[in-house]
LOMAR-693885 format. One record per residue: residue number from 0; residue in one letter; z, y, x of N, C-alpha, C, O in turn. Coordinates in steps of 0.1 Angstrom, whole numbers, plus 5000, padded with zeros to 4 digits. Last residue first. Layout:
<atoms>
pos, code, n_zz, n_yy, n_xx, ca_zz, ca_yy, ca_xx, c_zz, c_yy, c_xx, o_zz, o_yy, o_xx
NUM, a, Z, Y, X, Z, Y, X, Z, Y, X, Z, Y, X
...
</atoms>
This chain:
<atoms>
pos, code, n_zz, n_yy, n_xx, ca_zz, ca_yy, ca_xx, c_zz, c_yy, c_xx, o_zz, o_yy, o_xx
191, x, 4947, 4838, 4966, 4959, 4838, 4971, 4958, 4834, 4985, 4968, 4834, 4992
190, x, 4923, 4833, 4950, 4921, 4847, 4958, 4940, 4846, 4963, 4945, 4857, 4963
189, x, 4927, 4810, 4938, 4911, 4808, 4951, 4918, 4824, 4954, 4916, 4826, 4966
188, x, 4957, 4801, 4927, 4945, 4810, 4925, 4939, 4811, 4936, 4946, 4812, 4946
187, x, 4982, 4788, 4927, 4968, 4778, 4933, 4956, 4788, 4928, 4945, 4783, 4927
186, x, 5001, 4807, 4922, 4997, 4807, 4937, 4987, 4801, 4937, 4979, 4805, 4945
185, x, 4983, 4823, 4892, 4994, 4813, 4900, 4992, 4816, 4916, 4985, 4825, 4921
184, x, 4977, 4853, 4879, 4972, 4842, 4883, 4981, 4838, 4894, 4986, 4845, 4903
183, x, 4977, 4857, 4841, 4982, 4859, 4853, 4979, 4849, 4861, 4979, 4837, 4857
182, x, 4961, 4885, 4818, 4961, 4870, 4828, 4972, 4869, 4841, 4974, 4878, 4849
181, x, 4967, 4901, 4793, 4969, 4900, 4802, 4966, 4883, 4810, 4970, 4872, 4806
180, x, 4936, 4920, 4773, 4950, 4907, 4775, 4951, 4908, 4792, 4943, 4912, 4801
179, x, 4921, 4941, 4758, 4927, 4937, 4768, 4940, 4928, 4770, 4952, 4932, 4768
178, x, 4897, 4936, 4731, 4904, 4942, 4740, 4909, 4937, 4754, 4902, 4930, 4761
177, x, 4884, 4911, 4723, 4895, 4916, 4710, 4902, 4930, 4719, 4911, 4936, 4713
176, x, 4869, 4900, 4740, 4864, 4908, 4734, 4876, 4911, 4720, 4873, 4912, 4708
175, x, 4886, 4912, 4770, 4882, 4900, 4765, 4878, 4909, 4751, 4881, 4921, 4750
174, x, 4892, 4924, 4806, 4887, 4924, 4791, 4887, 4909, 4786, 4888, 4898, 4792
173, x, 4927, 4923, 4819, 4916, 4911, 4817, 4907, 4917, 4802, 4911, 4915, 4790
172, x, 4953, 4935, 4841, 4946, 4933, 4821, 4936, 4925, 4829, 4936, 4922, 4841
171, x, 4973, 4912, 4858, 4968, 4927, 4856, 4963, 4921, 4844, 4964, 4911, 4838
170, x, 4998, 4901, 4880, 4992, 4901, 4861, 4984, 4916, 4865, 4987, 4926, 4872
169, x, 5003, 4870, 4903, 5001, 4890, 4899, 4994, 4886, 4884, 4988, 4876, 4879
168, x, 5026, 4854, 4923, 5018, 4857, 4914, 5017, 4870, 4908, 5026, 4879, 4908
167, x, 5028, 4853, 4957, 5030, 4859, 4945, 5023, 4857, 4934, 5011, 4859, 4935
166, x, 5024, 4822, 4978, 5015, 4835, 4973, 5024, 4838, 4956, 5027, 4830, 4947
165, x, 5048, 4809, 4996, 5036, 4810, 4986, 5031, 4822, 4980, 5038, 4832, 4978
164, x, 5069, 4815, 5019, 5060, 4802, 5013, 5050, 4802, 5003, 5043, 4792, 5003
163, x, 5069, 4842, 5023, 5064, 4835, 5032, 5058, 4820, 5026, 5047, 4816, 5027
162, x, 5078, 4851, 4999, 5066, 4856, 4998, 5064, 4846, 5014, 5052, 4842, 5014
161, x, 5105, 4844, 5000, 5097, 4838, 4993, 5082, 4838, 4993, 5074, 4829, 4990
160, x, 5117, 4854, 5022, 5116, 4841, 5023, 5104, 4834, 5012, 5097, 4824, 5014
159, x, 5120, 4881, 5014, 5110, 4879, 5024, 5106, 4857, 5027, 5097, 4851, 5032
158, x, 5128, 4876, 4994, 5117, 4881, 4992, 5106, 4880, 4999, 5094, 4880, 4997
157, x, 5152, 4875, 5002, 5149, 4863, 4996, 5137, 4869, 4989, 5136, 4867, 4977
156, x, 5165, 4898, 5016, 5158, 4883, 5028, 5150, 4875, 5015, 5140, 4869, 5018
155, x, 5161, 4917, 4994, 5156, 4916, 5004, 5152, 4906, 5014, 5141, 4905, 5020
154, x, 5183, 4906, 4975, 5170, 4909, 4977, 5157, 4909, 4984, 5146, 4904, 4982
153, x, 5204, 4909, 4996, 5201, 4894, 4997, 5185, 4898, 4989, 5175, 4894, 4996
152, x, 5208, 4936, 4995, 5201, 4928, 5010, 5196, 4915, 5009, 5187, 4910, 5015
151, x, 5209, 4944, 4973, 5199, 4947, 4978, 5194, 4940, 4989, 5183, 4937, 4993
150, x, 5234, 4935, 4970, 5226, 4926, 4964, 5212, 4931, 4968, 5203, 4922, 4966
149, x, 5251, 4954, 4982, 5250, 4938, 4992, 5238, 4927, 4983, 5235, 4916, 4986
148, x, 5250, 4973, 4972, 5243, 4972, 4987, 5239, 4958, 4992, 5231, 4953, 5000
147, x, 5260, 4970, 4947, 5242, 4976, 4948, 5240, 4968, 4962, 5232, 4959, 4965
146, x, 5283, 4972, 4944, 5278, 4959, 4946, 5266, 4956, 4947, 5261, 4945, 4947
145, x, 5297, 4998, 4940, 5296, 4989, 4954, 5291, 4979, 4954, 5292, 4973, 4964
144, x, 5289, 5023, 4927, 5280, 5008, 4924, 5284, 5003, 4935, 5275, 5002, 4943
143, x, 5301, 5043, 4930, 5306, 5040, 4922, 5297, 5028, 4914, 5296, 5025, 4903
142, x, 5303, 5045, 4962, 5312, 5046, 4955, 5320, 5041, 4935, 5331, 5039, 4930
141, x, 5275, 5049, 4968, 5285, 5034, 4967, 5295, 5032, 4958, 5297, 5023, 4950
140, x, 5261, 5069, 4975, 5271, 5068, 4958, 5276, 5055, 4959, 5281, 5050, 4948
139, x, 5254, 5058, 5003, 5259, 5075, 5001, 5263, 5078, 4984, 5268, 5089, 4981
138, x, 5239, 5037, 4995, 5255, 5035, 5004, 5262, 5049, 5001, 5273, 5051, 4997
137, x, 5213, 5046, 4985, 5229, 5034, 4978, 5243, 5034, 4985, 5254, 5033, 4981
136, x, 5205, 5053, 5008, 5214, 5061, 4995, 5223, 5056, 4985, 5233, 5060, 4979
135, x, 5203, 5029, 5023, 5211, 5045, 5024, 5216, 5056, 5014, 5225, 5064, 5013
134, x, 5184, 5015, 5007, 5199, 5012, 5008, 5208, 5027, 5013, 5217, 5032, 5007
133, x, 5161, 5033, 5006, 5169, 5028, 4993, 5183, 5025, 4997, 5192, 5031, 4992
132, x, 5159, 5030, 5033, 5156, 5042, 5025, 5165, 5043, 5009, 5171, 5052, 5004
131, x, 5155, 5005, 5033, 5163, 5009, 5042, 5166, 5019, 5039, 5178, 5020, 5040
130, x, 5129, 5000, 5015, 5142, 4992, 5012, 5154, 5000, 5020, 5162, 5004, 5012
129, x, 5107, 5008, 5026, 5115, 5013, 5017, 5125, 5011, 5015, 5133, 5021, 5015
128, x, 5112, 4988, 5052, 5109, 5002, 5052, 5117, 5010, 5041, 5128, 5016, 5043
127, x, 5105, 4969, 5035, 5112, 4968, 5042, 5118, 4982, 5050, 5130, 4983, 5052
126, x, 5076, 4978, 5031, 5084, 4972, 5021, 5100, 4972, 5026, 5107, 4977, 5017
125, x, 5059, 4973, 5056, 5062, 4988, 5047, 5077, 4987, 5036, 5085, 4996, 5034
124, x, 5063, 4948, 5058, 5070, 4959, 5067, 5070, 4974, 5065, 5077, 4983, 5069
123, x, 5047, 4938, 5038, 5063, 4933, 5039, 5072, 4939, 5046, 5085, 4939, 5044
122, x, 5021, 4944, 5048, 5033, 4953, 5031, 5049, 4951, 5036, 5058, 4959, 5037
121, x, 5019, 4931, 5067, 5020, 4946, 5069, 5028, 4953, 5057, 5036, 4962, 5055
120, x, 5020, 4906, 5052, 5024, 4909, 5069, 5026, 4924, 5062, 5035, 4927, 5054
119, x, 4995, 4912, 5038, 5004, 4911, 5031, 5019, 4912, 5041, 5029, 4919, 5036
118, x, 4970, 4913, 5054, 4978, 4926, 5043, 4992, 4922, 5033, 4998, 4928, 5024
117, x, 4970, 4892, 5069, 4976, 4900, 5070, 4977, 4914, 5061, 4985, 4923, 5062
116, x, 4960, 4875, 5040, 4973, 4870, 5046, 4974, 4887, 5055, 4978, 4896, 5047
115, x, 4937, 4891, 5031, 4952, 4887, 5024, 4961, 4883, 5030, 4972, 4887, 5026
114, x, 4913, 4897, 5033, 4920, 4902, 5043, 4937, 4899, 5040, 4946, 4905, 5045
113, x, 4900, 4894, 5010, 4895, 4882, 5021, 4903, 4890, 5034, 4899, 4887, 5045
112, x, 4911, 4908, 4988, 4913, 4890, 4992, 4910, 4882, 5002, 4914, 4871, 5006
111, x, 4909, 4931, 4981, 4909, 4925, 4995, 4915, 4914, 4997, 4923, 4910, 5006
110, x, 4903, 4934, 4954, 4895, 4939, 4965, 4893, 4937, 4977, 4883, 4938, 4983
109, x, 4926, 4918, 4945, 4907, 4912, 4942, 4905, 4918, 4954, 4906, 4911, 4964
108, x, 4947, 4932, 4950, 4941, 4921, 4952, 4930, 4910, 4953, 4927, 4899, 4959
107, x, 4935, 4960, 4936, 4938, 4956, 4953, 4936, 4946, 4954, 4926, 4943, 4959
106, x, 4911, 4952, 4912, 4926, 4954, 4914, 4927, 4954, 4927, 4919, 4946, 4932
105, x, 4887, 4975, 4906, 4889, 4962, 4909, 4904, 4962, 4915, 4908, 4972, 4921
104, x, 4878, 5002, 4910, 4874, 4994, 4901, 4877, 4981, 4898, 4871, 4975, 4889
103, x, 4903, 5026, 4919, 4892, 5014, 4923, 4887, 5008, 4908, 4893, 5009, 4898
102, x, 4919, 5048, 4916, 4904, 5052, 4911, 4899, 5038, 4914, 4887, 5037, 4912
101, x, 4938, 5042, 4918, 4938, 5042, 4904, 4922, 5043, 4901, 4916, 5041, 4891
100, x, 4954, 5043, 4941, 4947, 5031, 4942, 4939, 5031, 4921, 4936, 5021, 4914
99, x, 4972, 5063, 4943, 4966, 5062, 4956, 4952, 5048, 4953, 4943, 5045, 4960
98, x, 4986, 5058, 4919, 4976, 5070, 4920, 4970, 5073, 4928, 4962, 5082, 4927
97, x, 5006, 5039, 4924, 4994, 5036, 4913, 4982, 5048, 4916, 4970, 5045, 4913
96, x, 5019, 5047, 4948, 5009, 5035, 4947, 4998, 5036, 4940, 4986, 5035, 4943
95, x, 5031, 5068, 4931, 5022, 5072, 4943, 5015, 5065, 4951, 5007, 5069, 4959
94, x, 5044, 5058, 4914, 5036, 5069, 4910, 5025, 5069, 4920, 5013, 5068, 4917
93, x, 5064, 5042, 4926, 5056, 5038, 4917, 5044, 5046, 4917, 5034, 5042, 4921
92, x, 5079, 5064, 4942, 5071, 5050, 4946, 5063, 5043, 4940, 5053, 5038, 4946
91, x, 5088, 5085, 4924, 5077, 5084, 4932, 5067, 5072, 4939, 5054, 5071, 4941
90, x, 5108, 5068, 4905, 5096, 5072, 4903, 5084, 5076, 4910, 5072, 5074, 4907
89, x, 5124, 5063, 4930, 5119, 5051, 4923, 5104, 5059, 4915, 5092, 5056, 4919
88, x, 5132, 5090, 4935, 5123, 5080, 4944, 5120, 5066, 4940, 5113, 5059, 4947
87, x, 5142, 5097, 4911, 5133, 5106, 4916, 5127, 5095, 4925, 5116, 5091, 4921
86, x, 5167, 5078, 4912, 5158, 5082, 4903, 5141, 5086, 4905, 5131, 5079, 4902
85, x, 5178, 5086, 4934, 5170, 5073, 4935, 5162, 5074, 4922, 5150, 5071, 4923
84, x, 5189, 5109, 4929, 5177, 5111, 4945, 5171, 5091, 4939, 5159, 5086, 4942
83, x, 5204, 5109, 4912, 5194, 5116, 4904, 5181, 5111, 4921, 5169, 5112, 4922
82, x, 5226, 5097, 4922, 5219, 5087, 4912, 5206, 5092, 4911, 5197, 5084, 4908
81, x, 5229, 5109, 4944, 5227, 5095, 4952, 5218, 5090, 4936, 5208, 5083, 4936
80, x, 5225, 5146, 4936, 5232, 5133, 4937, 5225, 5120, 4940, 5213, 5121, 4937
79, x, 5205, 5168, 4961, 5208, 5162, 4948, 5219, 5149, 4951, 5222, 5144, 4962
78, x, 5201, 5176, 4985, 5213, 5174, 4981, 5214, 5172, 4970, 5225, 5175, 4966
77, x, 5177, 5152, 5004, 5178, 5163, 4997, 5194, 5159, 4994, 5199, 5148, 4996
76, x, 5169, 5126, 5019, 5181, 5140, 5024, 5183, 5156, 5010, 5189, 5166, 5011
75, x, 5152, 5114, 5003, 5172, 5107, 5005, 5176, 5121, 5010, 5186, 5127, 5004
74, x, 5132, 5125, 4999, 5141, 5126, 4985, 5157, 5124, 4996, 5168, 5130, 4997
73, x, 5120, 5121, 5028, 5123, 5133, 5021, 5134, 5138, 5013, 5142, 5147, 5016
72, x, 5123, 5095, 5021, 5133, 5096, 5031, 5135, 5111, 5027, 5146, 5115, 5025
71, x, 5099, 5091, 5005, 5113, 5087, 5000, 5124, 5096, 5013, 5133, 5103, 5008
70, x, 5074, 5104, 5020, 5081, 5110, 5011, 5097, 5106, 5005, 5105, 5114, 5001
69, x, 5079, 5082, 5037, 5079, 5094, 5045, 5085, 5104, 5032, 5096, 5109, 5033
68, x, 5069, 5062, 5025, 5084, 5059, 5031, 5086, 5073, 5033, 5098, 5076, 5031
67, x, 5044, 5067, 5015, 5055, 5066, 5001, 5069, 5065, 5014, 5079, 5068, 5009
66, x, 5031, 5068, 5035, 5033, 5083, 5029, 5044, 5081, 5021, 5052, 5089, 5019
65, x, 5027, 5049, 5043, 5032, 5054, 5056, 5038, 5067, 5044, 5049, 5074, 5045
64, x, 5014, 5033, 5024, 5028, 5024, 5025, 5032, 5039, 5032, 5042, 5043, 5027
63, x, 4987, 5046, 5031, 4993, 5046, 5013, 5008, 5045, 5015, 5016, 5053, 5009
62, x, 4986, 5036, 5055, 4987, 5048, 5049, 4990, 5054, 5042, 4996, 5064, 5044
61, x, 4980, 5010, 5049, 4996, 5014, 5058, 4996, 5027, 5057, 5007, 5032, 5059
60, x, 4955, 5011, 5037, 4962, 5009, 5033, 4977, 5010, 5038, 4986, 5010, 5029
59, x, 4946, 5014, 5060, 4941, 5028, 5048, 4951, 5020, 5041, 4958, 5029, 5037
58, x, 4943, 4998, 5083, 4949, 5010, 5086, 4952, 5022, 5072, 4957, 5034, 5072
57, x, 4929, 4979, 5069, 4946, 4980, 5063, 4952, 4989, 5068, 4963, 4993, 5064
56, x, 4906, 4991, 5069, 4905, 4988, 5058, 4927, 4984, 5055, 4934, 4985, 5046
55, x, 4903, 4984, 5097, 4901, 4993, 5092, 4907, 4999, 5076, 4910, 5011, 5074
54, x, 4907, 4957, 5104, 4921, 4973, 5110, 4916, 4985, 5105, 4923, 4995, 5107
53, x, 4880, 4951, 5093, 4901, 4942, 5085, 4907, 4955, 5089, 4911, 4964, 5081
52, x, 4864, 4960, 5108, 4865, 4964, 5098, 4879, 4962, 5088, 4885, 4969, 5080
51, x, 4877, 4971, 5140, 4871, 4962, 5132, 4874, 4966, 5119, 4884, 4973, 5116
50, x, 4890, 4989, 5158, 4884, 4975, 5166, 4880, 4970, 5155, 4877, 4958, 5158
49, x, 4893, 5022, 5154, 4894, 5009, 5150, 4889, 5004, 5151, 4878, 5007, 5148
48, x, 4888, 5043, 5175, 4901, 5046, 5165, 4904, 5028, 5157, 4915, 5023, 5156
47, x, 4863, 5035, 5181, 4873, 5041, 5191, 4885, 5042, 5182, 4894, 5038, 5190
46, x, 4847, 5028, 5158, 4851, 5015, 5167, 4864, 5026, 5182, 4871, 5020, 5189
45, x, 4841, 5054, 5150, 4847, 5042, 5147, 4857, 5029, 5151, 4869, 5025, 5149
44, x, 4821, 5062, 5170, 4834, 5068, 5166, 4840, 5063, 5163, 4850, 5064, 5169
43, x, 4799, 5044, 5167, 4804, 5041, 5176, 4822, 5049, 5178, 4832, 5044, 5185
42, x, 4787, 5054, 5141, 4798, 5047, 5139, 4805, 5042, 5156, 4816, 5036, 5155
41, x, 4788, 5093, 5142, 4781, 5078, 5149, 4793, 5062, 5144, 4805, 5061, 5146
40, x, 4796, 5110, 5111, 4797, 5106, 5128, 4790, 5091, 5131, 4788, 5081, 5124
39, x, 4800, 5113, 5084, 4792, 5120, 5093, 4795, 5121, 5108, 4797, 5131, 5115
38, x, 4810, 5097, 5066, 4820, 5110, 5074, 4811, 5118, 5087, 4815, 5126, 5095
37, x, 4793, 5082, 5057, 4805, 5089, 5047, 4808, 5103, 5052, 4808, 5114, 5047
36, x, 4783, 5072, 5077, 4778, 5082, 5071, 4786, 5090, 5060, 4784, 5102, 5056
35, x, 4810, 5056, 5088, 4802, 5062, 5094, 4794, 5074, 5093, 4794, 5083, 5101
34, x, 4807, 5039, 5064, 4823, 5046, 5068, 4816, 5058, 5071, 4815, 5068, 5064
33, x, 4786, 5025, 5071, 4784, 5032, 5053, 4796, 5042, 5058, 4793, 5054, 5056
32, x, 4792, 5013, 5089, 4777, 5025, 5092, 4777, 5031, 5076, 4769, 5039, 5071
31, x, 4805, 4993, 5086, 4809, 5006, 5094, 4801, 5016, 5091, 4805, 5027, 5091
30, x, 4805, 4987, 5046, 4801, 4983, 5063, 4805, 4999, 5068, 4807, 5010, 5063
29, x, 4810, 4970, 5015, 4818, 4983, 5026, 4809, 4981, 5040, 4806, 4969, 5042
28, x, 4809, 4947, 5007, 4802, 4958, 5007, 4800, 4964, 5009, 4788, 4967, 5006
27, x, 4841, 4937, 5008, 4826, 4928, 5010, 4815, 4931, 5012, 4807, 4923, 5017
26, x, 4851, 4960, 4996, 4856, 4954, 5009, 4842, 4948, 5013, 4834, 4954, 5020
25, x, 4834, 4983, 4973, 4842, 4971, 4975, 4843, 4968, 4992, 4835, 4973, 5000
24, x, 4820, 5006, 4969, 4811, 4989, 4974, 4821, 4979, 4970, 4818, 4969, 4964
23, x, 4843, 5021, 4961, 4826, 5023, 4953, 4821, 5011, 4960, 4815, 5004, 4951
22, x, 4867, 5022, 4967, 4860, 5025, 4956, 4849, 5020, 4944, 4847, 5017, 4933
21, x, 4857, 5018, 4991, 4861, 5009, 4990, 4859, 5008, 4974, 4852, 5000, 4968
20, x, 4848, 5045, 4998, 4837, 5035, 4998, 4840, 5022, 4993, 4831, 5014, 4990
19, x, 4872, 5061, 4998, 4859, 5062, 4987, 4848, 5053, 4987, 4840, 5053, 4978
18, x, 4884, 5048, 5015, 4892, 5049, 5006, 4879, 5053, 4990, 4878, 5049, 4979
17, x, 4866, 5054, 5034, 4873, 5041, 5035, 4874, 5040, 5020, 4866, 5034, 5013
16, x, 4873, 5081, 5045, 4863, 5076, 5036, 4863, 5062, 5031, 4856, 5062, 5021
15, x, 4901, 5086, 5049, 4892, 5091, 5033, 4878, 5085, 5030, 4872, 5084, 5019
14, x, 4898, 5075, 5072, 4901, 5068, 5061, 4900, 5072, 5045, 4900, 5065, 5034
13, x, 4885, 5091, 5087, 4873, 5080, 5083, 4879, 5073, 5075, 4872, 5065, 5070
12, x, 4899, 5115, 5081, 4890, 5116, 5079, 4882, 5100, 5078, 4873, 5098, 5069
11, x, 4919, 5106, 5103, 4917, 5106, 5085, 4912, 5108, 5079, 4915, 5105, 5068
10, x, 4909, 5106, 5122, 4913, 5094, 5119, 4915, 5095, 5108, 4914, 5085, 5101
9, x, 4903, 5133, 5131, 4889, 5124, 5126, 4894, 5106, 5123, 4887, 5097, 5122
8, x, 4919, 5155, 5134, 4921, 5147, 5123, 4909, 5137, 5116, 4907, 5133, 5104
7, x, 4909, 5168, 5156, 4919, 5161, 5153, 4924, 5155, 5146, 4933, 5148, 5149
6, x, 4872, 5166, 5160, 4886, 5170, 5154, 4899, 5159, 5157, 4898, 5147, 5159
5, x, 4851, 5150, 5172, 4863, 5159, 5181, 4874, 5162, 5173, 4885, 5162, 5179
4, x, 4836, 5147, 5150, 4843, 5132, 5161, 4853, 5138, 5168, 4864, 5132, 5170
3, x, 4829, 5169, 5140, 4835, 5161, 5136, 4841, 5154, 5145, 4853, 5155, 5146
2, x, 4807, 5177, 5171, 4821, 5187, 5166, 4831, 5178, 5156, 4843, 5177, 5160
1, x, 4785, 5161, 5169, 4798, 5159, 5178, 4809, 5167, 5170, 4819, 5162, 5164
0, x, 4774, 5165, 5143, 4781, 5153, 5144, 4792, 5153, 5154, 4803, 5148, 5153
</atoms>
């Protein structure tokens, strides 16, 4: 057990487990001492890298957010062209959400409803992130979309303005017995 706790990399380590517990209990579910055994250390190890189960649980999620900015910035320096680098990083962004979160059994939102207001804080600054990443390369083929940059920005404040006053609405499927339809649920949804 000591030798784990000592590695270097015992902070990703308790987020891999996170990531498989969340999986499998859910948020509500989830306890330190499940993290804990996951990864085969005392949970007092835990509590040294994170003060609580919420910093736990969105430290794994700013994760997911930390890798998609790291990889886009990647794309922006390569020397491909400005069209084929957004290309490529639009698809990654997508890709690499959906596939960081594909194995849950329950949509993110469900999953972590009861940590929603700041998970949502924290997206907004991952988000914003991307965006910066995006505009730079927009600016480096400007040339032949000048009107990309300045609509990206107003995008951007009026996203940030919007998501401050009310909860997004989200669609995902929904069984029903003919298959799968879609629901979508308003801001007055109990999980906003």
């Amino acid at each position: 057990m000591r030798q784990i706790a000592r590695r270097a990399d015992i902070r990703d380590l308790i987020l891999d487990a996170v990531d498989v517990l969340l999986a499998k209990f859910g948020y509500g579910k989830m306890t330190m001492e499940d993290v804990a055994r996951q990864v085969g250390i005392g949970k007092g190890t835990i509590y040294l890298h994170f003060p609580s189960k919420e910093e736990l649980v969105l430290a794994h999620i700013d994760r997911i957010g930390e890798t998609v900015v790291r990889k886009l910035r990647e794309l922006a320096v390569s020397s491909d062209p400005a069209e084929r680098k957004l290309r490529r990083m639009l698809v990654l962004r997508v890709l690499h959400r959906f596939d960081s979160v594909a194995h849950y059994t329950q949509s993110l939102g469900d999953l972590l409803s009861s940590v929603r207001a700041p998970l949502l804080v924290r997206r907004q600054a991952t988000f914003e992130k991307e965006a910066a990443v995006f505009e730079d390369v927009l600016r480096e083929g400007g040339g032949s979309a000048p009107w990309i940059v300045p609509t990206l920005a107003r995008l951007r404040s009026s996203s940030s303005t919007a998501r401050a006053r009310s909860c997004p609405s989200t669609s995902r499927p929904e069984s029903s017995a003919g298959g799968k339809s879609w629901r979508t649920r308003s801001a007055a949804s109990p999980t906003c």
